[in-house]
N, C-alpha and C positions, 0 to 999 in steps of 0.2 A: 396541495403538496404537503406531506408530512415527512420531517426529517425524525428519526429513531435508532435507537439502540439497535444494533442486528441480533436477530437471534437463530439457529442454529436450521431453522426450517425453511430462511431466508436462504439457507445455500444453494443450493439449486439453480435460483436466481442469479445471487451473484458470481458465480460460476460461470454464469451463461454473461455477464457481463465481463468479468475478465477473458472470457476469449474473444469477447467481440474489440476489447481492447489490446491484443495479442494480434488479431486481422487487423487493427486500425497501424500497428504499429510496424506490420509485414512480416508479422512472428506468427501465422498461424497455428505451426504445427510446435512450439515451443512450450506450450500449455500443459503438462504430463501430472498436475496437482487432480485432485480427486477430492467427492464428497468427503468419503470417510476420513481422508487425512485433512482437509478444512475442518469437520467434525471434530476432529481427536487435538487439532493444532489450536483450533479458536473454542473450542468450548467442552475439552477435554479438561483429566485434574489437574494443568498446568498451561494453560494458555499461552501463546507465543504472541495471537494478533486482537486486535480491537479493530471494532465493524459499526461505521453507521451506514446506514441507507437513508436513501430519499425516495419516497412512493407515492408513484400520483393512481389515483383509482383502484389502490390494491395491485398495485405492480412497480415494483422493483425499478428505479431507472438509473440510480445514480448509487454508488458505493463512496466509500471512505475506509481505507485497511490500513493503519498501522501499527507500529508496535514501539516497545521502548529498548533504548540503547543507550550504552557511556560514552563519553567524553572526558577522556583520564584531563583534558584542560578546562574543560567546564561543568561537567557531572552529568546528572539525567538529560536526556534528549529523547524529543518524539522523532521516529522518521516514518513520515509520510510513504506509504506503498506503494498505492494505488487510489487515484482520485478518478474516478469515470461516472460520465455523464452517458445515458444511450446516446447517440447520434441525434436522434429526433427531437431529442430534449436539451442539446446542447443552444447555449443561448440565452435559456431561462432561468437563470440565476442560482438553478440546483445548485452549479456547481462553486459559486459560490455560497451559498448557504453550507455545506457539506465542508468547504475550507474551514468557513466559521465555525463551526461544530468543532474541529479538530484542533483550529488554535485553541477552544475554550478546553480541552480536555490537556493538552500542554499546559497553559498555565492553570488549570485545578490539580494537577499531578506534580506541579513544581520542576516543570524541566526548563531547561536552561537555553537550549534550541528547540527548531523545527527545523528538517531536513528532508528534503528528495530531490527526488532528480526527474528533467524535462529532456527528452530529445532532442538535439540539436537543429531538427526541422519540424519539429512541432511547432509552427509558429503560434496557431488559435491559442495552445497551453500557455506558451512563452509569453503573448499578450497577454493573455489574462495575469497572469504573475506580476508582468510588470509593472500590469494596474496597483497588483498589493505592496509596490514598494519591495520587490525582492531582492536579495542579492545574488548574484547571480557570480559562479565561482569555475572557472575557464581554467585555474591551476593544476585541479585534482586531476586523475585518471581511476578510472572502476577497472577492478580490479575483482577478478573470481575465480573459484574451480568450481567444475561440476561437478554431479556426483559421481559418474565413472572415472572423474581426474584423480576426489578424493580415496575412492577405492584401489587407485594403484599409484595413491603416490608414495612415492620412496622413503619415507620416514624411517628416521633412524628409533623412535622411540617404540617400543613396544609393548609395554609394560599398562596394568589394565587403568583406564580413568574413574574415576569416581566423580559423581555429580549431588 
């Protein structure tokens, strides 16, 4: 088993892992991300996410997808994705070694947290977490708009953004 950088011809792959993580979760049809915009999001002139994988025999089984975020009270933070294990390989430490990976890129980038989030009947995730000492935060509520929310929501601004 070799844990790596991902690189952009890994897609495919991981692709094919986030939906089988998408059925694991009873989101099948919730999936609507695409090569090319993995392409253009992770390894286009402005990257949004960072990718390891873990491959055993030249196959793809285990991802690691996050990206970085603020904390106007603590500063940089990594938040964790997406951590998936195939089904068949779950057990085997990938997915630990893969966590490991992602704290070590946290603390060489100098963030301040780690953050994600576990389903509330995920038990297998929720155990293994709690092996690492997690904290575990029942206050919060997720909060979202999709993208057809954000294309008609009522904003009063209209005036163009600049980035």
């Amino acid at each position: 088993m070799n844990i790596r950088k991902g690189v952009k011809e890994d897609l495919p792959q991981v692709l094919d892992l986030i939906q089988e993580l998408a059925n694991y979760e009873k989101a099948p049809d919730e999936v609507d991300n695409t090569l090319e915009k993995m392409e253009e999001d992770g390894f286009g002139d402005s990257p949004v996410f960072g990718l390891y994988v873990a491959e055993v025999e030249g196959k793809i089984v285990g991802i690691s997808i996050y990206y970085y975020r603020y904390s106007t009270w603590k500063g940089k933070c990594l938040y964790l994705e997406d951590l998936v294990v195939k089904e068949s390989y779950r057990g085997s430490g990938i997915g630990k070694k893969l966590f490991d990976v992602t704290v070590a890129v946290a603390l060489e980038t100098n963030c301040q947290l780690l953050n994600w989030q576990v389903l509330d009947w995920n038990e297998p995730a929720i155990n293994f977490y709690k092996k690492l000492d997690t904290q575990f935060d029942g206050e919060w509520i997720n909060c979202r708009l999709t993208r057809e929310q954000l294309v008609n929501y009522p904003a009063t601004w209209s005036e163009p953004v600049s980035f």
